[in-house]
C-alpha positions as CSV (number, residue, x, y, z in Angstrom):
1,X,-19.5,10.1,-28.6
2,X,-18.4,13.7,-28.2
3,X,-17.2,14.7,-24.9
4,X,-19.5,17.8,-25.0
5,X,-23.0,15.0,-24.8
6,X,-21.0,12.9,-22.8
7,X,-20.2,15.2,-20.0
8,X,-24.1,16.9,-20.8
9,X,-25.1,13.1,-19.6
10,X,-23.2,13.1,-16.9
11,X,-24.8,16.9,-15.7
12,X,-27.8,16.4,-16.6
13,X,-27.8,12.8,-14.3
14,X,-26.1,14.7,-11.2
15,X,-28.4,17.7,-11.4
16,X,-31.3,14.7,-11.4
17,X,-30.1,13.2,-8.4
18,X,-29.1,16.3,-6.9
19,X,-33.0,17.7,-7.4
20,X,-34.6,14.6,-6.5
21,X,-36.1,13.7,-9.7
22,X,-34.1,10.7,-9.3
23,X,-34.9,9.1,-5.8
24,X,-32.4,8.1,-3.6
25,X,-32.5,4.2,-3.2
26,X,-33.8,3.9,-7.1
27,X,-32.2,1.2,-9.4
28,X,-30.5,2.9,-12.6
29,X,-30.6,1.3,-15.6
30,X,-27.3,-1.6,-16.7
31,X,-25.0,0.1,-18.1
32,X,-26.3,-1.9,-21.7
33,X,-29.6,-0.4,-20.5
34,X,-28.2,3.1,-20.2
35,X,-26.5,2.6,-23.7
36,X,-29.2,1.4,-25.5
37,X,-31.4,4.3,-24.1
38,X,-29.2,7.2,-24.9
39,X,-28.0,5.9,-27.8
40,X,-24.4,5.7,-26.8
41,X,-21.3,2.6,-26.3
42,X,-21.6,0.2,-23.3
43,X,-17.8,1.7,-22.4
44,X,-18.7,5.2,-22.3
45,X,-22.0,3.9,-20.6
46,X,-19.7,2.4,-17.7
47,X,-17.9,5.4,-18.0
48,X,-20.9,8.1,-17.0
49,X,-21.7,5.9,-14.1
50,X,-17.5,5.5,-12.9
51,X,-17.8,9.5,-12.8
52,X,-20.8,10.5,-11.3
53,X,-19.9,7.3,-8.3
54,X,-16.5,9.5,-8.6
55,X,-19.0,12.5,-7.3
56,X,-20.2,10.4,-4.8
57,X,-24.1,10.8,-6.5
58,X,-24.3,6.5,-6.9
59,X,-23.2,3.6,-5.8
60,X,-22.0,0.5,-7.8
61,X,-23.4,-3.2,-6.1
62,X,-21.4,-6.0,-7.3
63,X,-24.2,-8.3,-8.5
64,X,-27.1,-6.1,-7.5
65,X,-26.8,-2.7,-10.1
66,X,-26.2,1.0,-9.3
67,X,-28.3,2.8,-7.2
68,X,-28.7,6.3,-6.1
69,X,-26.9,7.6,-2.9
70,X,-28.8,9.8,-0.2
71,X,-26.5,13.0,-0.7
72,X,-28.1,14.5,3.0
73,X,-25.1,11.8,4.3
74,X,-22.0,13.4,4.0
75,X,-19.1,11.9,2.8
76,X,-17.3,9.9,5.4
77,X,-19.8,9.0,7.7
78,X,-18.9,6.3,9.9
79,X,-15.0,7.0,9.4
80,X,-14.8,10.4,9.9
81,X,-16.5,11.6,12.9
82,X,-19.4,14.0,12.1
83,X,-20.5,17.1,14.2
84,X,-23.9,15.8,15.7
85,X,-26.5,18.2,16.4
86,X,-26.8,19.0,20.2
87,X,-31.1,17.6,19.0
88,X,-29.6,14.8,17.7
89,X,-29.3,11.0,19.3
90,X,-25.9,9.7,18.1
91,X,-25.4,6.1,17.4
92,X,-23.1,6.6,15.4
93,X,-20.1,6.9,17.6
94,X,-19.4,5.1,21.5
95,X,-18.5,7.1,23.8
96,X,-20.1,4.7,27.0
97,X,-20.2,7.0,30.4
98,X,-20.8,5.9,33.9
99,X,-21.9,8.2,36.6
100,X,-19.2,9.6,38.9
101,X,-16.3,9.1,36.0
102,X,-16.1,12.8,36.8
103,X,-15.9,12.7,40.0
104,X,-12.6,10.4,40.0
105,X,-11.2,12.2,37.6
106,X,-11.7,15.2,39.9
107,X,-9.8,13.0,42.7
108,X,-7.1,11.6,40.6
109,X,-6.1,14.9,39.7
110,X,-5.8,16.2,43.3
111,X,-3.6,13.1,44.3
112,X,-0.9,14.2,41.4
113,X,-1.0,17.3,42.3
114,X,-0.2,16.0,45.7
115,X,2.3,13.5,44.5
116,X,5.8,14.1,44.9
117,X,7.4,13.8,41.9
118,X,5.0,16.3,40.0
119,X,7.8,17.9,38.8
120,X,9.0,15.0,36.2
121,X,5.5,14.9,34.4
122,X,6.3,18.5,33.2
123,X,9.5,16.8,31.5
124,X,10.1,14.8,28.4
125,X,9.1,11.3,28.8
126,X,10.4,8.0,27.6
127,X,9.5,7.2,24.3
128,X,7.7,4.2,25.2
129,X,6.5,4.9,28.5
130,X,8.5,4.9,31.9
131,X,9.4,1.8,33.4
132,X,7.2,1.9,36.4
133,X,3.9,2.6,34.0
134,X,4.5,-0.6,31.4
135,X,4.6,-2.3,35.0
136,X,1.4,-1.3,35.9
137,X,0.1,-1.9,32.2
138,X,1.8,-5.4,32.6
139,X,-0.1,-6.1,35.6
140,X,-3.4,-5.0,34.4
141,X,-3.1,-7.1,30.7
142,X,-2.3,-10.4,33.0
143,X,-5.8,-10.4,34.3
144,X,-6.5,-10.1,30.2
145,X,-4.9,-13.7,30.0
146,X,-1.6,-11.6,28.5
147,X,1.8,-12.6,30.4
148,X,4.1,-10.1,29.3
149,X,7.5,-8.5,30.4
150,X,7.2,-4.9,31.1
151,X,9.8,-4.4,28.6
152,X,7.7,-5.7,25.5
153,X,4.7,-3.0,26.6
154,X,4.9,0.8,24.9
155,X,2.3,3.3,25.8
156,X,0.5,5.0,23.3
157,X,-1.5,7.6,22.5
158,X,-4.9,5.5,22.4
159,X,-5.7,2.0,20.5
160,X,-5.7,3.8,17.4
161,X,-2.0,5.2,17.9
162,X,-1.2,1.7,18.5
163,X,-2.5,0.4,15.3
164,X,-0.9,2.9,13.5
165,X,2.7,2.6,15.0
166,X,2.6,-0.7,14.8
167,X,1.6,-0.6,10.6
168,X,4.7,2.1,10.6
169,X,7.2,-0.3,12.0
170,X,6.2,-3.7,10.4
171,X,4.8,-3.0,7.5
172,X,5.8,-1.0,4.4
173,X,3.7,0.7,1.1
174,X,1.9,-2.2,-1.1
175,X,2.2,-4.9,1.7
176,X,-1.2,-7.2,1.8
177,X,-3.2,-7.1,5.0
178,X,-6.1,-9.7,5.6
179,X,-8.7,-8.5,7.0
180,X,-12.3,-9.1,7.8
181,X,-15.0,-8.2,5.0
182,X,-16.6,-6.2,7.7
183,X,-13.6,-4.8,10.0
184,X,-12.9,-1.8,11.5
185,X,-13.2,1.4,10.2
186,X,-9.7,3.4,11.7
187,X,-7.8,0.2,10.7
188,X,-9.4,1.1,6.7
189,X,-8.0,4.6,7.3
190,X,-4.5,3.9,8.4
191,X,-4.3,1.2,5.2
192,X,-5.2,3.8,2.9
193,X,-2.8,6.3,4.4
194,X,0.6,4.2,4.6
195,X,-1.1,2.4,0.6
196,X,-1.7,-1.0,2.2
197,X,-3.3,-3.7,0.0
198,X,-6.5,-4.5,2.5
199,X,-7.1,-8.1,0.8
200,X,-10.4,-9.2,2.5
201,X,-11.7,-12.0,4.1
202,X,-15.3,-13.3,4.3
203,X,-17.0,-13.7,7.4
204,X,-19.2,-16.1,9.5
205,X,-21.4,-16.2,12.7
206,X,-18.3,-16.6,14.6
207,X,-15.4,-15.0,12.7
208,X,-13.3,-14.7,9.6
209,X,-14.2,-17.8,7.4
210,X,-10.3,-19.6,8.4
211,X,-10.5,-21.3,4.9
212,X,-10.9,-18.8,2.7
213,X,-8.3,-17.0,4.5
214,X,-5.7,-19.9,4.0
215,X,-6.1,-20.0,0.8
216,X,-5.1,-16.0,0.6
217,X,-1.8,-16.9,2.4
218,X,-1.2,-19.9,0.0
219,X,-2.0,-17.6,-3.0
220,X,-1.1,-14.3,-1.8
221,X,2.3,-12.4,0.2
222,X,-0.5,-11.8,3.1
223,X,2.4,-9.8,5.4
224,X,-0.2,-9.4,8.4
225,X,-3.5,-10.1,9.6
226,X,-5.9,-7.6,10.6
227,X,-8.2,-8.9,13.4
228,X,-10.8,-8.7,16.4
229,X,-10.9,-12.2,18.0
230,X,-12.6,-10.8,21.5
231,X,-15.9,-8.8,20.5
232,X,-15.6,-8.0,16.7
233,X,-16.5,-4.7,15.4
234,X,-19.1,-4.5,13.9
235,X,-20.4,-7.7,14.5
236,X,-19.8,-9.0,18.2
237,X,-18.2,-12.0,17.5
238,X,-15.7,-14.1,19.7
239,X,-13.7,-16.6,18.0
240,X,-14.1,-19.9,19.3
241,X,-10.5,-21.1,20.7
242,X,-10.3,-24.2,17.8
243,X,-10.8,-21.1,15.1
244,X,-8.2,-19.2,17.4
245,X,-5.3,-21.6,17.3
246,X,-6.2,-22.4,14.1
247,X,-5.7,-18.7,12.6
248,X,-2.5,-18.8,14.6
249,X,-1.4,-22.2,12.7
250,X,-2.1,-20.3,8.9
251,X,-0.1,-17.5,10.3
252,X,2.6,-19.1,11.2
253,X,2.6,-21.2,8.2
254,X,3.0,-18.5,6.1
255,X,4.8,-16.0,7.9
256,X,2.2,-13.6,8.6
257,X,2.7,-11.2,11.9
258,X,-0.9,-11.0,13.7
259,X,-2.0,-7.9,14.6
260,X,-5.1,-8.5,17.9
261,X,-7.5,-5.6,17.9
262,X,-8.1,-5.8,21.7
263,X,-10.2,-2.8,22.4
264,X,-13.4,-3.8,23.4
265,X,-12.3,-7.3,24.7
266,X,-12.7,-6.2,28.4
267,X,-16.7,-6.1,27.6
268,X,-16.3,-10.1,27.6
269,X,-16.3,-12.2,30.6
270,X,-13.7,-15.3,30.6
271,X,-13.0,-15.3,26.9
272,X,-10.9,-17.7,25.3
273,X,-7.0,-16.9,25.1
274,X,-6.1,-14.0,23.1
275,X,-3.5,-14.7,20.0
276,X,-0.9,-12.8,21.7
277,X,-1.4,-15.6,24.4
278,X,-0.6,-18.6,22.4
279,X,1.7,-16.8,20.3
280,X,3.3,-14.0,21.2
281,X,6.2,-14.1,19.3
282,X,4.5,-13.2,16.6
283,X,1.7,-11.1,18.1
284,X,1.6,-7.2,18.1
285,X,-1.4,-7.0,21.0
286,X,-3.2,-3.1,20.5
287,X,-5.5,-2.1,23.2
288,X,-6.2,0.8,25.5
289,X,-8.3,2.5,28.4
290,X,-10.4,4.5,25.8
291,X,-13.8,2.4,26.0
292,X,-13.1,1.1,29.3
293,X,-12.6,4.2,31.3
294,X,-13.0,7.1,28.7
295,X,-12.7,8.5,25.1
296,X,-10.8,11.5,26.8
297,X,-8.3,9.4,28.4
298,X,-6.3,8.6,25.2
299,X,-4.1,6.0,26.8
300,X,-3.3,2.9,24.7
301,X,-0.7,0.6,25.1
302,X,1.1,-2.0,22.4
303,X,2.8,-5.6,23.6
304,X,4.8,-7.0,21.0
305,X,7.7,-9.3,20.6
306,X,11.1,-8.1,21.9
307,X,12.3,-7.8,18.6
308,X,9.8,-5.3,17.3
309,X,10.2,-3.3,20.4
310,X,13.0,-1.0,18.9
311,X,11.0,-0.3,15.7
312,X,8.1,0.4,17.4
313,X,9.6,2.9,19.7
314,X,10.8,5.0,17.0
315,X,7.7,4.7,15.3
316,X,6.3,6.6,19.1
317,X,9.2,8.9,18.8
318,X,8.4,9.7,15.1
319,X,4.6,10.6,15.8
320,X,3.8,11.9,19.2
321,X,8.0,11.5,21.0
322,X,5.7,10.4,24.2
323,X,2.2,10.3,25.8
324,X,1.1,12.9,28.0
325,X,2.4,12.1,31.3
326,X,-0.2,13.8,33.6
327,X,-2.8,11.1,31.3
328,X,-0.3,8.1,31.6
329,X,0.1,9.1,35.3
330,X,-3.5,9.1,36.7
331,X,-4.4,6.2,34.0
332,X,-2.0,4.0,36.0
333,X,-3.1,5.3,39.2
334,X,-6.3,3.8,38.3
335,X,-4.8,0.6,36.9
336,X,-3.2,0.1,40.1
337,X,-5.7,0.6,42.6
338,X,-8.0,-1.0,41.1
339,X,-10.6,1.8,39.7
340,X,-9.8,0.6,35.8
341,X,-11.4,-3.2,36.9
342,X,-14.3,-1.8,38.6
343,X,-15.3,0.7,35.7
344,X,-15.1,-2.7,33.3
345,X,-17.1,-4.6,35.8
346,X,-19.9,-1.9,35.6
347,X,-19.4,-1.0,32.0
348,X,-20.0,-4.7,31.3
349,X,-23.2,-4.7,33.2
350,X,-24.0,-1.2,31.4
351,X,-23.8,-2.7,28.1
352,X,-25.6,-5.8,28.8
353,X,-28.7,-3.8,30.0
354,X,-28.5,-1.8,26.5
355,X,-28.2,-5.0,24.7
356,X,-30.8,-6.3,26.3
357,X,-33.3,-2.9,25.4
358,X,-31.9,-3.0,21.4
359,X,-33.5,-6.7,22.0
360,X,-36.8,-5.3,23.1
361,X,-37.1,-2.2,21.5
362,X,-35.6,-3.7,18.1
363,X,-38.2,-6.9,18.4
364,X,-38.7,-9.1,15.0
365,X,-35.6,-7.5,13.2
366,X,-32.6,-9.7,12.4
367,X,-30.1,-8.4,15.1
368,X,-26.5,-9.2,15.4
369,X,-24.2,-8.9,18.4
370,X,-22.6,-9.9,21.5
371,X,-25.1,-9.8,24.9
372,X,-22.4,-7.2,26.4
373,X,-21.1,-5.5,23.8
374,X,-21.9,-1.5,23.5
375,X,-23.4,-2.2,19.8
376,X,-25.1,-3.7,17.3
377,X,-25.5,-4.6,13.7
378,X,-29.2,-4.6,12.3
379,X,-28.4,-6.1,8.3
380,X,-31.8,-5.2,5.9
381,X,-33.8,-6.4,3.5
382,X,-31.9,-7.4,-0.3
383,X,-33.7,-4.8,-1.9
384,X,-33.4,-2.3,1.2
385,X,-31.4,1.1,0.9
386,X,-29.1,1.6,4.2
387,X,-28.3,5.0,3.1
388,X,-32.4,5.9,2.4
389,X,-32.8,4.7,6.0
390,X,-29.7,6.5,7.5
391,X,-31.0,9.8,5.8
392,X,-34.6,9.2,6.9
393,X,-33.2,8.9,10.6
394,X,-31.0,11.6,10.2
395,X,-33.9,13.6,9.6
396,X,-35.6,12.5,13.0
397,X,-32.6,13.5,14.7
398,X,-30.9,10.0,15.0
399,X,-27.2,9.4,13.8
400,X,-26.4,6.4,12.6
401,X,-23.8,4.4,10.1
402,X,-24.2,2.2,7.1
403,X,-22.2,-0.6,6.5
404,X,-20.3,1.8,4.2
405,X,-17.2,2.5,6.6
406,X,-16.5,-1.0,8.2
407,X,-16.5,-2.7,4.3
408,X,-13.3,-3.9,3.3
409,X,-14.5,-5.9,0.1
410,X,-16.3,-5.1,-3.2
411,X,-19.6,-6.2,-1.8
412,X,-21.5,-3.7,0.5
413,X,-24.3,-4.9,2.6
414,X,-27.5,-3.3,3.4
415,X,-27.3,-3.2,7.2
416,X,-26.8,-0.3,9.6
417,X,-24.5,-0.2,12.8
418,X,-25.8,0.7,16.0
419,X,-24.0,2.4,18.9
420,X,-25.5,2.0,22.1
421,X,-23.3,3.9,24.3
422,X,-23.6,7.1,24.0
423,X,-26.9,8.2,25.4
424,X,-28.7,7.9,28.6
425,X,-30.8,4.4,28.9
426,X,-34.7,6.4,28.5
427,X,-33.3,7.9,25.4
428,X,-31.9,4.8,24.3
429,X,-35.4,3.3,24.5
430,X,-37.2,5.4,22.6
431,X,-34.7,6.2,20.1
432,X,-34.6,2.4,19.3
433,X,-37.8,2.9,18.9
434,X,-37.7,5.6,16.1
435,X,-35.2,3.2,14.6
436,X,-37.6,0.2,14.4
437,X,-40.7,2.5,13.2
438,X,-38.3,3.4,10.5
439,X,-36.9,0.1,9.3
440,X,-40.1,-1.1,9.4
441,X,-42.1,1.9,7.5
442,X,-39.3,2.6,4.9
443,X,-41.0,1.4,1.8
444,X,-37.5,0.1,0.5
445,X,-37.2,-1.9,3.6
């Protein structure tokens, strides 16, 4: 075939799909199907439909055929975080709020102004935090079920700082990663910058299927895994503590470090032990104050083994040389006097009361999700289009994400992700409303 008709093909396809002759949501032909019709090889055939995905115009299914993408959802969506119009209801994104947050932020920042040692927070900071902050951080993570030396905890610029230092210090370029088939989207980013080989790991009602991920370590060099035992994002789960001490067994086994994703964990009440409880020797622990207090507050904090402690610290020095101090400073302020375990205690009771109006408003629909967590995951129909539905919301002024950004393997499910923190609790209501109507209405759903 000359490149000239091939790349006409191609054009005249995109411009198709760009126009709307070709429907977003519609089933192309097989790529013998394509061949056959245009009179052309099954390779190039494969080859038209690798580019115009490559343009971002379809979407290959493993098993299920290539469809066209909605092109109103920008590229991204769901990793990168979108400008939302100020008419718009975003789901999307958390950002979960309590009345009067302001307010203490108002008073912590008069009591360091008033504080006498004012002057050291305009100064260069320990890499890793000063001594009598990883104290406070200590203190705080042992009502977390974490017992941990002060001297194992580095402060970070948020959760995902954490993450990211700790990938930098333990891992290197072409290492394998297990992690969840569904898993969280900043953790997909930070693979694909530092070229990690994300190797994933199907899922069940209660967490990663421990089996299937055995048989990775026994076949694969898995160098860490990737996970969420306490509230899973996307999908809510808390690992049992059988499946917990199990996962630690396969690590150990095979010499895999564990990284815990704690970030939402403070949403559940008496969970089991986390991983870095029962074994922290080979435990990096990530969590921070940024869903529990606010998404301003970028205060994140790292327990590890002593003997990732130096590398780690570079890693801080590398990236950001220290946290903001005046942050660090009225973040352990609240730590200490207990403001940080009061906002938990309310934001679990916040959450629970949107859980409990997704339930309601979302009636009949196939929800998934924990009773206090601050989202939930809605999967569709076989045949259903999550992008058609996402656009067709987006048009009503509702921001939401596919299962696009938190998929890890070859297989993309038809489900949507719902954020139920960001907006005011009448909003919420009717907005889940709009959702339903949609799901419901949506001739592909």
């Amino acid at each position: 075939m000359a490149a000239s008709r091939y790349k006409l093909l191609v054009d005249a396809l995109a411009a198709d799909i760009r126009t709307g002759r070709l429907a977003a949501g519609l089933r192309l032909p097989t790529h013998r199907g394509l061949a056959a019709r245009e009179g052309i090889a099954v390779v190039t055939a494969t080859r038209v439909y690798a580019e115009l995905e490559a343009m971002g115009l379809v979407s290959r299914e493993q098993g299920r055929g290539t469809f066209v993408r909605d092109i109103l959802i920008p590229a991204g969506h769901g990793i990168d975080q979108q400008v939302v119009a100020t008419d718009a209801v975003d789901l999307n994104f958390n950002y979960p709020s309590l009345p009067g947050q302001a307010d203490l932020l108002r008073q912590a920042l008069r009591e360091v102004a008033g504080a006498g040692d004012l002057e050291t927070l305009l100064r260069y900071q320990p890499h890793r935090g000063r001594p009598q902050d990883r104290s406070s951080i200590a203190r705080h993570l042992t009502r977390r079920g974490v017992t941990a030396d002060a001297d194992q905890v580095l402060i970070t610029n948020g959760a995902q700082h954490g993450l990211a230092i700790t990938v930098m210090a333990a891992l290197n370029a072409g290492d394998v990663v297990a992690v969840d088939a569904l898993t969280y989207p900043g953790f997909k980013v930070l693979a694909q910058a530092f070229q990690l080989e994300p190797a994933p790991v199907p899922v069940s009602a209660t967490g990663p299927d421990l089996d299937a991920l055995g048989k990775l370590c026994a076949t694969r060099p898995v160098r860490a895994i990737y996970t969420m035992p306490t509230l899973h994002n996307p999908l809510g789960w808390v690992m049992p503590a059988t499946d917990r001490r199990r996962l630690v067994k396969i690590a150990r086994w095979h010499g895999s470090l564990i990284i815990e994703d704690a970030s939402y964990a403070y949403l559940v009440e008496d969970p089991p032990p986390p991983l870095a409880a029962t074994a922290p020797d080979i435990t990096v622990y990530v969590s921070g104050l940024s869903k529990s207090v606010a998404t301003g507050l970028r205060v994140g904090f790292v327990i590890a083994p002593p003997s990732m402690v130096p590398s780690l610290e570079r890693a801080i020095r590398a990236t950001t040389w220290n946290t903001p101090a005046l942050t660090t400073a009225i973040a352990c302020r609240w730590l200490d006097d207990g403001t940080v375990d009061r906002l938990e205690v309310r934001k679990r009771h916040d959450a629970t009361a949107r859980q409990t109006i997704a339930v309601q408003e979302l009636a009949g629909l196939p929800l998934v999700g924990h009773p206090s967590s601050y989202f939930t995951w809605l999967p569709l129909p076989d045949d259903a289009r999550a992008d058609r539905l996402t656009a067709t919301l987006a048009r009503r002024h509702i921001s939401v994400s596919t299962a696009e950004p938190f998929t890890t393997s070859t297989h993309t499910p038809q489900a949507i992700r719902l954020a139920l923190g960001s907006t005011d609790l009448d909003s919420l209501r009717s907005t889940l409303r709009t959702v339903r109507q949609a799901t419901i209405e949506d001739p592909y759903v």
